[in-house]
Backbone as JSON Lines, residues from 0, in Angstrom:
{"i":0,"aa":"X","n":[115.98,37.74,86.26],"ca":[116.65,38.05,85.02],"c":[115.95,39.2,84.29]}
{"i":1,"aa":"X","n":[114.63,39.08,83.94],"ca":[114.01,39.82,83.45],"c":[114.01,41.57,84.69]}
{"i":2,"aa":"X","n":[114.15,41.46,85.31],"ca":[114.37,42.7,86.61],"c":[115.63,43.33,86.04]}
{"i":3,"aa":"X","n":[116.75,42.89,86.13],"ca":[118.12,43.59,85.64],"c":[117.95,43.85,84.19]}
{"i":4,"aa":"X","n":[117.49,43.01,83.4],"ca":[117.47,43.37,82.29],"c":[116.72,44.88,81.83]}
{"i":5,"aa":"X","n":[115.58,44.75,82.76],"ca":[114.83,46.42,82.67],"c":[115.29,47.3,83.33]}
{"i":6,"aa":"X","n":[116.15,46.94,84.78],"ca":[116.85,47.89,85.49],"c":[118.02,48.34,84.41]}
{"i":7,"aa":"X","n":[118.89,47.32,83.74],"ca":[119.69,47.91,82.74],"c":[119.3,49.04,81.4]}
{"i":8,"aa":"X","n":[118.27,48.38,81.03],"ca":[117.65,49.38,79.52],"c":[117.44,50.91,80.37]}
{"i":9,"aa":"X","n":[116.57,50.56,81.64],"ca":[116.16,52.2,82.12],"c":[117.2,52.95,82.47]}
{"i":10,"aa":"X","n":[118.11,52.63,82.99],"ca":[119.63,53.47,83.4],"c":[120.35,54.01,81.82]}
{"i":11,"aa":"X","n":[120.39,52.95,81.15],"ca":[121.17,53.1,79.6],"c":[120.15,54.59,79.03]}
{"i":12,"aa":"X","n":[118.49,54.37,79.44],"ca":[118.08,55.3,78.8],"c":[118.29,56.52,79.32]}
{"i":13,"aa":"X","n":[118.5,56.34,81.01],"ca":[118.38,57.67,81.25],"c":[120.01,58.74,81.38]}
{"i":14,"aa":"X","n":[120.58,57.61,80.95],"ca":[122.38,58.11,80.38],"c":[122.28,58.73,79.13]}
{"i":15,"aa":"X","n":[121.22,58.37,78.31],"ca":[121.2,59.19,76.85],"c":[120.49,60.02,77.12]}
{"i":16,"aa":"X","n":[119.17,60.31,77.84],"ca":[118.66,61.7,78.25],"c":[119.92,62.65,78.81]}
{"i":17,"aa":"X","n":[119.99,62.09,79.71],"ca":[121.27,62.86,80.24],"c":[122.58,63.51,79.24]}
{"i":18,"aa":"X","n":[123.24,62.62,78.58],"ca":[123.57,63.12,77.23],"c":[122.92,64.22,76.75]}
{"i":19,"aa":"X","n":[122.43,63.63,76.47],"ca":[121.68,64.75,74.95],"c":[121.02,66.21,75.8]}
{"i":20,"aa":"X","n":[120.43,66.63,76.8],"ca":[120.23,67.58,77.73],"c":[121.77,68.15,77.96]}
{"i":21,"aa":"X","n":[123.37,67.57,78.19],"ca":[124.28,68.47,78.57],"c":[124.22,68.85,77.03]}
{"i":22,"aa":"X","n":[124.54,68.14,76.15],"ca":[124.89,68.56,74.98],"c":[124.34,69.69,74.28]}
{"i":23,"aa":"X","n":[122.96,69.6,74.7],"ca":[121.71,70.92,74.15],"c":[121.76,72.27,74.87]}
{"i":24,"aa":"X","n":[122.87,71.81,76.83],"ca":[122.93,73.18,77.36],"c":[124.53,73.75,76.94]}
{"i":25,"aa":"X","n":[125.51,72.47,76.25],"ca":[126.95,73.43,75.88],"c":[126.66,73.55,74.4]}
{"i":26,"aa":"X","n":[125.86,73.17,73.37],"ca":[125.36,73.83,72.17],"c":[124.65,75.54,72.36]}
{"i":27,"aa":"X","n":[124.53,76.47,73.51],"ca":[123.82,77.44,73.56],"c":[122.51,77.56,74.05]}
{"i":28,"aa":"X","n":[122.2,76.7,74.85],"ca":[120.9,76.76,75.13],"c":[120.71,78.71,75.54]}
{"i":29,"aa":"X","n":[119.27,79.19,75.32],"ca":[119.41,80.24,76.0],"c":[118.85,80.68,77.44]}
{"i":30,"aa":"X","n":[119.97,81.42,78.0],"ca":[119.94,81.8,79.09],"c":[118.78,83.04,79.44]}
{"i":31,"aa":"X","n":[118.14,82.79,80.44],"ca":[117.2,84.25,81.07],"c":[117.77,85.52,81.21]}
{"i":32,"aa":"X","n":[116.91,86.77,80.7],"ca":[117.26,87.53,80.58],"c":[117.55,88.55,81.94]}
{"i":33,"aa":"X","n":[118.5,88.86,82.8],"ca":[118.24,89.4,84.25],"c":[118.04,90.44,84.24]}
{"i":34,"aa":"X","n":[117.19,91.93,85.1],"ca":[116.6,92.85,84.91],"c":[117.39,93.65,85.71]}
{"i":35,"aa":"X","n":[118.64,93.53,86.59],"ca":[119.64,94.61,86.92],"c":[119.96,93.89,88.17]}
{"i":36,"aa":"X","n":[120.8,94.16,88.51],"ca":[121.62,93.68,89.48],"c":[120.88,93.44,90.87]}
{"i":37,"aa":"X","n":[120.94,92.66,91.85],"ca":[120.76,92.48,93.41],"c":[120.8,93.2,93.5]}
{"i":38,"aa":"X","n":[119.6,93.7,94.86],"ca":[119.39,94.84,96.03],"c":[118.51,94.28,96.87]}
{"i":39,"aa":"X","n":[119.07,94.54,98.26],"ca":[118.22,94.71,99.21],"c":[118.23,96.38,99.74]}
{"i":40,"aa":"X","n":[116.57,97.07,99.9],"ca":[116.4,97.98,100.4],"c":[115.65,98.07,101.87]}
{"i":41,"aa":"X","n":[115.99,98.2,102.88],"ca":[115.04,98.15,103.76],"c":[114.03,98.89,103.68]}
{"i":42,"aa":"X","n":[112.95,98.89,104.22],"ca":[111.61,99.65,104.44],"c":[111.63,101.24,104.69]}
{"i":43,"aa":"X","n":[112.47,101.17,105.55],"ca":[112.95,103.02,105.52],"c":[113.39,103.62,104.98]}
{"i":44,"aa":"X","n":[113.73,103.2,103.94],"ca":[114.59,103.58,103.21],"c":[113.98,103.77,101.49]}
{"i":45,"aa":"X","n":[113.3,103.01,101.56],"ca":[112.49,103.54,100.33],"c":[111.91,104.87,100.27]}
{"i":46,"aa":"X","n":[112.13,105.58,99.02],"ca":[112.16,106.74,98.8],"c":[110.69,107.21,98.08]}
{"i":47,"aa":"X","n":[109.22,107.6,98.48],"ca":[108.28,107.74,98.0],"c":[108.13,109.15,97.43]}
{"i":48,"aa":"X","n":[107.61,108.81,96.3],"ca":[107.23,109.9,95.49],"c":[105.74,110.87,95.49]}
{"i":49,"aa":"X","n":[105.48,111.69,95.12],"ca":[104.12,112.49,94.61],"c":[103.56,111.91,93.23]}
{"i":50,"aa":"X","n":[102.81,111.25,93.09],"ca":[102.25,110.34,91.59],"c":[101.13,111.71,90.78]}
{"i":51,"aa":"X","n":[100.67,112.83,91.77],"ca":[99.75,113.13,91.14],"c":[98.42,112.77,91.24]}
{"i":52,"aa":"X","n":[97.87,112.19,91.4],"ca":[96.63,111.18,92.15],"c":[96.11,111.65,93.7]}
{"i":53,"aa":"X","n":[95.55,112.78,93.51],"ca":[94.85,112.82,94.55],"c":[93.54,112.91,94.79]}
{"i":54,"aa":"X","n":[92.52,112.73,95.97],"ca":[91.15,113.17,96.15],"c":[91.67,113.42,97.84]}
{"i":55,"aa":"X","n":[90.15,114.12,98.33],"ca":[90.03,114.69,99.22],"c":[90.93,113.81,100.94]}
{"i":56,"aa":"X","n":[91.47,112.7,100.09],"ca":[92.05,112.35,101.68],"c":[93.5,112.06,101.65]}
{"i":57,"aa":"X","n":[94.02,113.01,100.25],"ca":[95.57,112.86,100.17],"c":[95.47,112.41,98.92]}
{"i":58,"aa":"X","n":[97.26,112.3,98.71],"ca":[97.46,111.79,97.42],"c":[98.25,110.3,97.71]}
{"i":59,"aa":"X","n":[98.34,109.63,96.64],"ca":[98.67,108.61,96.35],"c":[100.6,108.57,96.0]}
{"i":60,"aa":"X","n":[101.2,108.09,96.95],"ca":[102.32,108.41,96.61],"c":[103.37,106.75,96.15]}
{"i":61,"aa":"X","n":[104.49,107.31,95.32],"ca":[104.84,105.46,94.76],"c":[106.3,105.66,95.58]}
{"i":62,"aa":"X","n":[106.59,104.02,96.07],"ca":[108.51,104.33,95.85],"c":[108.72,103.01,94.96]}
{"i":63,"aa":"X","n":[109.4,103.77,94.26],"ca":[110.01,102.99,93.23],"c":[110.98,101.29,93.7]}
{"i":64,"aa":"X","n":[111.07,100.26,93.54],"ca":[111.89,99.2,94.19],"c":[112.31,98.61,92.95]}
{"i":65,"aa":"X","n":[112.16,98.38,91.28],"ca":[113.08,98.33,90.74],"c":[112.05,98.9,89.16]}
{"i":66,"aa":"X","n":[112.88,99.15,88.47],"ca":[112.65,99.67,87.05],"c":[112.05,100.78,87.22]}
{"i":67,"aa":"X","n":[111.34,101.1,86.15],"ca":[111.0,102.87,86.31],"c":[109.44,103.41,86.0]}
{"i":68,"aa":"X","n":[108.58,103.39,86.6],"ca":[107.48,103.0,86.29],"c":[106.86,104.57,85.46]}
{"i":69,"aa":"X","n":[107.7,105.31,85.22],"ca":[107.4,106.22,84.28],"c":[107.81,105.71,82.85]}
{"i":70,"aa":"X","n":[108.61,104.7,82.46],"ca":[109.05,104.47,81.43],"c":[108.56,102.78,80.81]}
{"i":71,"aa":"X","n":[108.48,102.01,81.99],"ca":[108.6,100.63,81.58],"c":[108.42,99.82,82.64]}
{"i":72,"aa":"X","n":[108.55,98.23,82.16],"ca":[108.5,97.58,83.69],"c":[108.55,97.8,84.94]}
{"i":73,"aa":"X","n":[108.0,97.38,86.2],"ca":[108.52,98.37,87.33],"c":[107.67,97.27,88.01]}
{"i":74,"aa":"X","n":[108.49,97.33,89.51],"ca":[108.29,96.99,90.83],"c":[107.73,98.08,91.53]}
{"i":75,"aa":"X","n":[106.51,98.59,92.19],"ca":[106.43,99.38,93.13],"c":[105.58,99.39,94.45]}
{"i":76,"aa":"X","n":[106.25,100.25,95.3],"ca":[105.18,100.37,96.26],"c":[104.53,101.58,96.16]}
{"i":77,"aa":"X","n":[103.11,101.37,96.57],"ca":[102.13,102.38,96.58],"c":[101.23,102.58,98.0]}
{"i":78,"aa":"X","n":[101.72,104.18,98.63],"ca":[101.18,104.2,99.6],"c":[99.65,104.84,99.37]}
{"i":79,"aa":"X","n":[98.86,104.7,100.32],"ca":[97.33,105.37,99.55],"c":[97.07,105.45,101.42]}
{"i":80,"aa":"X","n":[96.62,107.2,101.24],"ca":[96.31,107.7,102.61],"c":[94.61,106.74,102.99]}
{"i":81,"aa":"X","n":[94.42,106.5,104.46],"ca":[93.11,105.99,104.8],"c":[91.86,106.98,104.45]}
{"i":82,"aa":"X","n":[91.03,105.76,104.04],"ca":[89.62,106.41,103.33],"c":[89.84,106.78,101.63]}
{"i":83,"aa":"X","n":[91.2,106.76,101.28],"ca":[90.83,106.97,99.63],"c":[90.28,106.21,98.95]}
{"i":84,"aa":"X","n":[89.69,106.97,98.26],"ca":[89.05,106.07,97.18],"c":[89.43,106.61,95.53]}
{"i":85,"aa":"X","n":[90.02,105.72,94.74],"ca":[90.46,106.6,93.3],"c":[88.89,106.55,92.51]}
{"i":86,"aa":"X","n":[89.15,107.72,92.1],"ca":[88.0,107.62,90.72],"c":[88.2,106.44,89.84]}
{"i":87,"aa":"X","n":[86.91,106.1,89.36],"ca":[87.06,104.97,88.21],"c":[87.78,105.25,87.3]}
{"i":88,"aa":"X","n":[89.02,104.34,86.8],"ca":[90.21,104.79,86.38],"c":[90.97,103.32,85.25]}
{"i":89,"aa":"X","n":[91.66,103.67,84.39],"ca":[92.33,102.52,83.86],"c":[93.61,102.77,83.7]}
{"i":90,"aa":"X","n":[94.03,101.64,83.29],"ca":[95.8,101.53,82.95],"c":[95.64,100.61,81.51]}
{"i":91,"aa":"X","n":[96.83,101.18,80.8],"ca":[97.3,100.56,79.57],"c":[97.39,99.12,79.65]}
{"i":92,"aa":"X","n":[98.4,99.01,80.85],"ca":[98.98,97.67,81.01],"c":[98.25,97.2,82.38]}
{"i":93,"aa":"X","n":[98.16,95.33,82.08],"ca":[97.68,94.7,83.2],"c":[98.67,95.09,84.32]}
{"i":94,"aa":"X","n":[98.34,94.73,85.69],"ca":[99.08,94.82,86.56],"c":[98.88,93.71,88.1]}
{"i":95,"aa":"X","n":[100.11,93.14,89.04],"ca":[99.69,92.32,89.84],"c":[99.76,92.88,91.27]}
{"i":96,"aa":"X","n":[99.14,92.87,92.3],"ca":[99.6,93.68,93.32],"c":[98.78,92.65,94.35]}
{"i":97,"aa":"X","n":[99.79,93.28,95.43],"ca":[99.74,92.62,97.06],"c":[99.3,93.53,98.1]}
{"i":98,"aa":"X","n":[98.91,93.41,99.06],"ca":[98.77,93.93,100.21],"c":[99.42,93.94,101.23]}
{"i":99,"aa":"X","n":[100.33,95.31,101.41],"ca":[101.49,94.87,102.42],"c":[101.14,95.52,104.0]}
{"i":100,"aa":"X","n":[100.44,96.43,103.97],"ca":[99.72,97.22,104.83],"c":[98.07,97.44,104.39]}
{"i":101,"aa":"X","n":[97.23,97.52,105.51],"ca":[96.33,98.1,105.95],"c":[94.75,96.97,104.74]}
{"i":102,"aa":"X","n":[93.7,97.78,104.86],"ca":[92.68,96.68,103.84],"c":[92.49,97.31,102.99]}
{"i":103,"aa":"X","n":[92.53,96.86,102.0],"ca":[92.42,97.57,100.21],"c":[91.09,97.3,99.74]}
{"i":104,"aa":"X","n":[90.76,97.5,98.59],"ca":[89.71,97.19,97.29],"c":[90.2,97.22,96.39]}
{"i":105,"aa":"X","n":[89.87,96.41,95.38],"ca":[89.77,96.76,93.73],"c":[89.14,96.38,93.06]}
{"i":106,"aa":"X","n":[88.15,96.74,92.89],"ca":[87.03,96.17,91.91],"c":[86.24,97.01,91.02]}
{"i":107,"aa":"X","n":[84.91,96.19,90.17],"ca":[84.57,97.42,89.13],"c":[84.08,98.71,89.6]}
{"i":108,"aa":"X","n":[83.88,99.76,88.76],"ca":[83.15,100.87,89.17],"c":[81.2,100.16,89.69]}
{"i":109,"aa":"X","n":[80.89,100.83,90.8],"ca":[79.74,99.91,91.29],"c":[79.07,99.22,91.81]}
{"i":110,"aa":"X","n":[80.77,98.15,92.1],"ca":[80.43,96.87,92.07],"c":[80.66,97.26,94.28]}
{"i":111,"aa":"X","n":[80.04,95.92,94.67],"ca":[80.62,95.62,96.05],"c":[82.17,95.74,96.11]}
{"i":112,"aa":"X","n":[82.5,96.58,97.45],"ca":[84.35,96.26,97.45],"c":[84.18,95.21,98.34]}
{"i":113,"aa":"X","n":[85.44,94.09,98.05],"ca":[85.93,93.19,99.02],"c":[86.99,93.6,99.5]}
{"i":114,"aa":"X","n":[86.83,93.2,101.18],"ca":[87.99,93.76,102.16],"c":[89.2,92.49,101.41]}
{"i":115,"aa":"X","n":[90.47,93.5,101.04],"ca":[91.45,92.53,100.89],"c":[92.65,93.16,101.93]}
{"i":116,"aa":"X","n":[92.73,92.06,103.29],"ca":[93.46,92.6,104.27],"c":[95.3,92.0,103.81]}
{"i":117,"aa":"X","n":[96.11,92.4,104.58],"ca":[97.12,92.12,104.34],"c":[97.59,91.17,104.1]}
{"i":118,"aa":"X","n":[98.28,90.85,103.16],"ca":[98.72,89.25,102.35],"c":[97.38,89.08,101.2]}
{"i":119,"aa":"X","n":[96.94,90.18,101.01],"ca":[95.59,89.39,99.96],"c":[96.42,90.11,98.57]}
{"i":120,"aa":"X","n":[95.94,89.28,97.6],"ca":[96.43,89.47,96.21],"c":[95.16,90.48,95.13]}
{"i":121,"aa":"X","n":[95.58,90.85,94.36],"ca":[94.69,91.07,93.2],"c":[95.39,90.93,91.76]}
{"i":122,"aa":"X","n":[94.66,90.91,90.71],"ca":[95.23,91.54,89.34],"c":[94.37,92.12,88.57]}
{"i":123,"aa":"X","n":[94.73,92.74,88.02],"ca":[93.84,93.98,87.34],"c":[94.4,93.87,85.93]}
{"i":124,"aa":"X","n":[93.34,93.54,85.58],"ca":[93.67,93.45,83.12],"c":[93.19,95.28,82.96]}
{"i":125,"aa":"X","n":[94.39,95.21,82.21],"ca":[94.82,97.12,81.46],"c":[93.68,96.78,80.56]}
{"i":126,"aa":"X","n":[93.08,98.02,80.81],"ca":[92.04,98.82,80.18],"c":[90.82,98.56,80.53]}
{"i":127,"aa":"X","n":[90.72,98.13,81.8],"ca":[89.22,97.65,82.74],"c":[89.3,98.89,83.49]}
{"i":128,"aa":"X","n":[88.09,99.7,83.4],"ca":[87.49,100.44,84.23],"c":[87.3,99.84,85.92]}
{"i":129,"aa":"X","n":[88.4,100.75,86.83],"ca":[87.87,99.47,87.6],"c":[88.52,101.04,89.07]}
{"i":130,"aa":"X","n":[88.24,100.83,90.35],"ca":[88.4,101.75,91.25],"c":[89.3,101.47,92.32]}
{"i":131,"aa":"X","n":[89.94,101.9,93.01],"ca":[91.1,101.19,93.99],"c":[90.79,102.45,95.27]}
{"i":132,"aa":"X","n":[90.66,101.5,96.21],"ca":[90.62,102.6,97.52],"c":[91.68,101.25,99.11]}
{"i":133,"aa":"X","n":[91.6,102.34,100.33],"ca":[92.08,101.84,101.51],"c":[90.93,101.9,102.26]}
{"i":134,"aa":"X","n":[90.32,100.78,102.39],"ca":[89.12,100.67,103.43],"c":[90.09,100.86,104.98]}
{"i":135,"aa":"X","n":[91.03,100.57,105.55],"ca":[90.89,100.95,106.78],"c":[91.44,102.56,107.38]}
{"i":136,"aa":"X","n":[91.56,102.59,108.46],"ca":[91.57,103.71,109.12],"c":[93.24,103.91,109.48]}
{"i":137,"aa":"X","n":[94.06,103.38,108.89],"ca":[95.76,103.37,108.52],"c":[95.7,103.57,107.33]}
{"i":138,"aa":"X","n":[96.51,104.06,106.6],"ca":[97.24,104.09,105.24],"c":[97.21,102.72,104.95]}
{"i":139,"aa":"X","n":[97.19,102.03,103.18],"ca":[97.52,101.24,103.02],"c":[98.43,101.27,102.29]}
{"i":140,"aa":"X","n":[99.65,100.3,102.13],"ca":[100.65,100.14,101.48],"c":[100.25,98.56,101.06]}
{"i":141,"aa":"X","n":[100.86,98.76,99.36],"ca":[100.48,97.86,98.19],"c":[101.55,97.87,97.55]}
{"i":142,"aa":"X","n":[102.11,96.15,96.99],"ca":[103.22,96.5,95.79],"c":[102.71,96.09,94.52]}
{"i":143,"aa":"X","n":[103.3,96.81,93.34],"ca":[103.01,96.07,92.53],"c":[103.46,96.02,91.4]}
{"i":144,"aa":"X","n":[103.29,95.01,90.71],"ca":[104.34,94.73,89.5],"c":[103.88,95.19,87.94]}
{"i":145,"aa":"X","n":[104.28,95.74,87.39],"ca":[103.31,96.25,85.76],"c":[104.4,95.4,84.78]}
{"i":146,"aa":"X","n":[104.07,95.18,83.59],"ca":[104.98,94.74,83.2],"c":[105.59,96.34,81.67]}
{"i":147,"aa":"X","n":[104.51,97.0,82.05],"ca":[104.99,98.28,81.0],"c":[104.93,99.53,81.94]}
{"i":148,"aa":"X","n":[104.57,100.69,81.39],"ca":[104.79,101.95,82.51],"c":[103.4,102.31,83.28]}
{"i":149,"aa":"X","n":[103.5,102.89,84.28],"ca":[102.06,103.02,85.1],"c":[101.71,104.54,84.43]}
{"i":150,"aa":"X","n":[100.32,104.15,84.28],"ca":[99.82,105.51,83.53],"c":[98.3,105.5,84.21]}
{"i":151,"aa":"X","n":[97.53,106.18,84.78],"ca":[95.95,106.49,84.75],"c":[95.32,107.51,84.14]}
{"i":152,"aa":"X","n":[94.23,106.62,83.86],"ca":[93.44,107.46,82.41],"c":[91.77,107.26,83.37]}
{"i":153,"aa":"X","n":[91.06,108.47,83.52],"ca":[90.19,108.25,84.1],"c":[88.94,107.75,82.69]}
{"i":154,"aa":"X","n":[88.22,106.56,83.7],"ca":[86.84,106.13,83.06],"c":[86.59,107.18,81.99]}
{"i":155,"aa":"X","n":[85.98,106.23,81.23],"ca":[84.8,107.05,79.86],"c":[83.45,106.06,80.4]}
């Protein structure tokens, strides 16, 4: 007796959760904001740019995959010829990036680099002095996400 009686109260309660959750999503709940329509681009097809960023083993070139990283938010890939290494350098905005090709670094000016081979992550907080190179002997390709525009400002 006492079993149904609690099997009853817990169902009754979870009919008024249930309630009150549709009611709170047809009162307006708000909806996420979406950042532009579906795309798939294949790999060849991405269109890489000249960033400006060079030292003695090439320049650093971006393709854009969504938003505009001269202006604002942005998705990108970043190819970086083998053996670069950027000068100690910052950005405004934090940023998250992956390793899609070849072994990277990012760490402080100084400091030991750690090999981060493909599938390895980093994030980098805007306005840390900090250096980015391709430890291997391929190009590395990196994506990465900013949530404002990509800008480098070399070390003070």
């Amino acid at each position: 007796m006492f079993k149904s009686k609690t099997a009853i109260a817990t169902a009754a309660g979870l009919m008024l959760l249930a309630t009150g959750v549709s009611k709170l999503a047809a009162q307006g709940a708000p909806h996420p904001t979406h950042e532009g329509p579906s795309v798939s681009t294949p790999a060849d097809q991405i269109k890489f740019v000249n960033t400006g960023i060079k030292t003695d083993k090439g320049e650093l070139l971006a393709g854009p995959a969504y938003g505009n990283l001269q202006k604002g938010r942005h998705g990108t890939f970043l190819r970086m010829p083998a053996g670069f290494v950027s000068p100690a350098h910052t950005h405004t905005q934090d940023y998250y990036a992956v390793v899609i090709k070849g072994v990277g670094a990012n760490h402080a000016p100084g400091a030991k680099a750690v090999p981060l081979p493909q599938g390895s992550y980093w994030f980098q907080t805007g306005e840390e002095p900090h250096v980015t190179e391709c430890l291997s002997k391929t190009e590395c390709l990196f994506f990465l996400v900013q949530p404002g525009k990509f800008d480098f400002a070399p070390a003070k």
